[in-house]
C-alpha positions in Angstrom: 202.9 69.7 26.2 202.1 72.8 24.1 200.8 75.6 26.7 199.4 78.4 26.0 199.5 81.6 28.7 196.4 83.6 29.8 197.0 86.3 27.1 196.4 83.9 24.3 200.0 83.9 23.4 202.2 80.6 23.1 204.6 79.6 25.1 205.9 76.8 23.4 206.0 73.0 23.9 207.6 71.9 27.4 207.5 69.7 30.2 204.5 69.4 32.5 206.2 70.3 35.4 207.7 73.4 33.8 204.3 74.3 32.7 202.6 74.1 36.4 205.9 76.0 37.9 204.8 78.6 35.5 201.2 78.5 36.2 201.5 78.5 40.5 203.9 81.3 40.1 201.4 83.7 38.2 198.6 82.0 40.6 196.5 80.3 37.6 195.4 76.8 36.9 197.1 74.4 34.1 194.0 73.1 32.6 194.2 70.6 29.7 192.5 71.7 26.5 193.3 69.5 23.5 194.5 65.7 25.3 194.1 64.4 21.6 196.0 66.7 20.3 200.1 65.8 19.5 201.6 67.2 21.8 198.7 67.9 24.4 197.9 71.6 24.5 197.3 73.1 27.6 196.3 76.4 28.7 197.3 78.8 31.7 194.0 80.4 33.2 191.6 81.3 36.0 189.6 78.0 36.2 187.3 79.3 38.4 186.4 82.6 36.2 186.5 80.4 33.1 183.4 78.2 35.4 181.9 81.8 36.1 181.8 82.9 32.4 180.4 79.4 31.6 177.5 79.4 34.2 177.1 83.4 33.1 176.3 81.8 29.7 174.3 78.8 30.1 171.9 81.2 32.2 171.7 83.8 30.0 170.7 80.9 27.3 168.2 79.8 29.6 166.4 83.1 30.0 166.2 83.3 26.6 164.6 79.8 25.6 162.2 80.7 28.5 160.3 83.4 26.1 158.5 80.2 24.5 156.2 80.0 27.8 152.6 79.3 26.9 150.6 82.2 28.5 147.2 81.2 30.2 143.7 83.4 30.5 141.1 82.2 32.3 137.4 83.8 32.2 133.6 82.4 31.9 130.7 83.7 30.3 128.9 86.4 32.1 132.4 88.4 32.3 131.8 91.6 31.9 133.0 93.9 28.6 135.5 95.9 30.4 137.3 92.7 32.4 136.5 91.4 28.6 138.4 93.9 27.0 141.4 93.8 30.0 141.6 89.9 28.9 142.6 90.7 25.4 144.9 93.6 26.6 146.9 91.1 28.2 146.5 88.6 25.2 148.3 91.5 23.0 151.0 91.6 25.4 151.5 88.5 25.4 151.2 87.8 21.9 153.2 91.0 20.5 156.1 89.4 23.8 156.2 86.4 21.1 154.4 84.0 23.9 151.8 81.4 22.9 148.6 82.3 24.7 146.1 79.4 25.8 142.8 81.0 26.3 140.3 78.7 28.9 136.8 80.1 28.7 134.7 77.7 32.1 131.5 77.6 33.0 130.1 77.3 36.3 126.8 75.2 37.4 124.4 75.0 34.7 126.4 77.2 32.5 127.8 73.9 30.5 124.5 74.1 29.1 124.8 77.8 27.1 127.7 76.7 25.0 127.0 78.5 22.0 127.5 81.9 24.1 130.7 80.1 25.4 131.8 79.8 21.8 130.4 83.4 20.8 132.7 84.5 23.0 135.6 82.8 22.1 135.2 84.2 18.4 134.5 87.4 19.5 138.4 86.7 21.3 139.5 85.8 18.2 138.3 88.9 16.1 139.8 91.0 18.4 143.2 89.5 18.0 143.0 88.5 14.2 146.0 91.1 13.4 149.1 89.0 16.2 147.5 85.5 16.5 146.6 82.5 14.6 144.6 80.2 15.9 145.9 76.3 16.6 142.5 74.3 16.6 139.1 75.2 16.6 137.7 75.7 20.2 137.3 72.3 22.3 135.2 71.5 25.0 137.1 69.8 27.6 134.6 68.6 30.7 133.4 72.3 32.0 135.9 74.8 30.1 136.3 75.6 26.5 140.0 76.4 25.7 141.8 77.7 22.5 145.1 77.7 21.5 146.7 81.1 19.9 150.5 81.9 18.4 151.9 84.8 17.7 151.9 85.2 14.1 155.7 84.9 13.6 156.6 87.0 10.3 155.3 90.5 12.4 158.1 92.9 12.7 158.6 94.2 16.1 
């Protein structure tokens, strides 16, 4: 087997037993790198820290696919200007964060009648965040609840 030390340096090719005499004296693992390899490499290190880093890594990876989450923002009709305006603060937060925002506008009781101010409001949404988002589909009615779909428009810098 070829074996290679923790410091990356090589220590030549030898016998197996050799190799883990070598390895339980400077308390490390022998771990098996290349078995297709002629001779076999193998290398002397911390298993355990080498499972560490690994795990350290996919998590980090993980955190960072997570940034794709699809925002929601629920609200109905008679909401007032300034809840209104808090709604699209958070919509800009969201958007300029690079999430996708799902926007669901319900109506409650006989609301489902007054669409068109359902939809008003939705383009008024819209307007207001022209400049980060484009819009996915045109607004649907789903049952009681209008919902849009908005992405972050993705050549912004910042």
């Amino acid at each position: 087997m070829r074996i290679v030390d923790d410091k990356e340096s090589q220590l030549g090719v030898m016998p197996t037993t050799e190799a883990l005499k070598i390895a339980r004296a400077r308390e490390l693992d022998l771990v098996e790198v290349s078995p297709k390899a002629v001779p076999p490499v193998c290398r002397i290190m911390d298993f355990g820290h080498f499972l560490y880093r690994q795990k350290k890594a996919e998590s980090k990876q993980k955190r960072l696919s997570k940034a794709q989450e699809t925002k929601e923002l629920r609200f109905g009709i008679r909401i007032s200007d300034h809840d209104f305006a808090v709604r699209v603060e958070r919509a800009q937060e969201f958007l300029e964060k690079g999430h996708p925002v799902k926007v669901i506008l319900q109506f409650r009781g006989r609301e489902t009648v007054h669409a068109d101010i359902g939809l008003k409001r939705m383009e008024e949404l819209k307007a207001a965040l022209a400049n980060l988002a484009k819009q996915e589909q045109e607004p649907r009615k789903q049952g009681r609840s209008i919902s849009i779909e908005l992405r972050p428009i993705s050549n912004r810098k910042g």
